[in-house]
N, C-alpha and C positions, 0 to 999 in steps of 0.2 A: 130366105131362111135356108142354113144348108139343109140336105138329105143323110139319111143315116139308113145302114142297112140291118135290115130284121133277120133273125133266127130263121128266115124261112129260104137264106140264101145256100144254094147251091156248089157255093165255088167254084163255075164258070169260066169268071173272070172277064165275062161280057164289056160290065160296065167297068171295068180296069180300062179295058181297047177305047171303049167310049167316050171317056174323061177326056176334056180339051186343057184342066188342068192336072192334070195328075195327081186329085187327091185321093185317091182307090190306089188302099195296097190291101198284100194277102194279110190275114188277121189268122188267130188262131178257131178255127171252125168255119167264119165266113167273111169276106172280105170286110173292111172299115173305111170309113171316109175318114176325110181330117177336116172338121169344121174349120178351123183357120183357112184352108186354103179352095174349100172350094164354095161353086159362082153362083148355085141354084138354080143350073140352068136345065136340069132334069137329062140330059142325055145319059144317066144311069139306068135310070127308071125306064125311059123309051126303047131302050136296049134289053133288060132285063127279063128272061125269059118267065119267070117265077112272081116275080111284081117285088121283087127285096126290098130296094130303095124307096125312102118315104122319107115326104118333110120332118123334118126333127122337130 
């Protein structure tokens, strides 16, 4: 299941670096994933200072 980032993100841009596919871009207030394209492999989440990223 992908991950999706919560209102609780910071803008960082932690799990942008993280991403081995590069579904993290800048969104307007806090970063977004692109369900299409990413793996569910959690290196957002393990990275993410704040805990943003969660299973959608």
């Amino acid at each position: 299941m992908a991950y999706k980032i919560t209102d609780a993100c910071i803008m960082c841009g932690a799990c942008a670096e993280a991403c081995p596919v590069s579904a993290i871009s800048e969104g307007d207030g806090k970063y977004v994933i692109d369900p299409d394209t990413c793996i569910a492999c959690g290196a957002c989440k393990d990275t993410c200072p704040v805990e943003a990223p969660e299973e959608a």
